[in-house]
N, C-alpha and C positions, 0 to 999 in steps of 0.2 A: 614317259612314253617316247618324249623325240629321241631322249639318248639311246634309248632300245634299237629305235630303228636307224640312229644316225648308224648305232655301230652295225647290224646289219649289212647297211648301207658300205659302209665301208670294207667290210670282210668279200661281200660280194663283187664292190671294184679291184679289189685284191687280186680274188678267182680269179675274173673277166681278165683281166689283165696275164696272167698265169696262162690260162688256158687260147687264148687269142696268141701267143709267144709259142706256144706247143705248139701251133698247126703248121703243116707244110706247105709252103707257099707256092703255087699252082702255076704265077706268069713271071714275067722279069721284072719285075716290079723295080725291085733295086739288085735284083740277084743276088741275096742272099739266101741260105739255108737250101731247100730244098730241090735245086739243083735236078741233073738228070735222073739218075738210077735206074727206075722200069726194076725189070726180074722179079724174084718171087715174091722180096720182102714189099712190094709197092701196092699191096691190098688196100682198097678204101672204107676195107672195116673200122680201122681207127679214125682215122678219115668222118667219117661219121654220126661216130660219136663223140669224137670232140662239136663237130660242127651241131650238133643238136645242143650239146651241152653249153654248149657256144649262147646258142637261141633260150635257152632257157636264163640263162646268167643275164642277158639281156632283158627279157623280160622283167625279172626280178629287181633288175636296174632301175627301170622306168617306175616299178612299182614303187618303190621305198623313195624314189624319187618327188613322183606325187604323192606320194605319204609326207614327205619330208617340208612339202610346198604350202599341205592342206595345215599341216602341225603348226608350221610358223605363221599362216595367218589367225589362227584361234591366238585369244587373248588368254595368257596365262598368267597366275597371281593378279597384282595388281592391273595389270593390263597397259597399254597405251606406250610412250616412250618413259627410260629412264629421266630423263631431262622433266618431267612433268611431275616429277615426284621430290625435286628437288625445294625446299622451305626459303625462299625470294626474300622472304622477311628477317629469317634468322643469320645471323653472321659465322662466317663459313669457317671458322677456327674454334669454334668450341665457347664462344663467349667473347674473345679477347681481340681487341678492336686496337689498329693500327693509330700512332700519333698522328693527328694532320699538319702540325707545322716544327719547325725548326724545335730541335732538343737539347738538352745541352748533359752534359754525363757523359756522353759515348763516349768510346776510345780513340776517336779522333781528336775529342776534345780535352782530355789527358795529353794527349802527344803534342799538343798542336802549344806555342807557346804563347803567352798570354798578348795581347796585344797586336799579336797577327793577321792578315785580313783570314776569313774564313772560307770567301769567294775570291775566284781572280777578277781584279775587275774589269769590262766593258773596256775594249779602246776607244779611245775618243778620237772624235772625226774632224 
């Protein structure tokens, strides 16, 4: 149900967006587009009906909005945060449990030649 209305939600900022860039702008705002004109073509038929279409794409906005608000507070599947579902007790690899102290085998220790410190040691003071 959220994805439904996410996308909705989305198609409709889309419009909004679309049709808000279509209308011809009235003051100086930044004086672009719509400019002087007058004469025959300057009817506010269109005018109009963008502007109502306008109002309704808004409305639609807020709706899916608060649709979108009520949805993510309802608890769905297990409910609560993913972190709470996480198992504290179990070891996060699958079973396989890290060495805790010095090892000997690695490739370090192949390379390294017998007899050599393995740490640098502390300067003394």
């Amino acid at each position: 149900m959220t994805t439904i209305v996410l996308v909705i939600h989305l198609m409709v900022c889309l419009a909004l967006i679309a049709v808000v860039l279509l209308q011809r702008s009235e003051g100086g705002a930044l004086g672009i587009g719509g400019g002087g004109g007058g004469g025959m073509m300057a009817g506010r038929g269109p005018a109009s009906m963008l502007t109502r279409l306008t109002s309704i794409l808004a409305g639609v906005f807020f709706l899916t909005s608060i649709a979108l608000t009520i949805l993510a507070g309802q608890p769905s599947g297990g409910g609560g945060s993913i972190l709470d579902r996480i198992d504290r007790g179990a070891p996060a690899s699958g079973g396989t449990t890290l060495p805790s102290g010095p090892t000997s085998g690695g490739i370090l220790d192949k390379i390294t030649p017998p007899g050599a410190p393995t740490a640098p040691t502390p300067p003394s003071e």
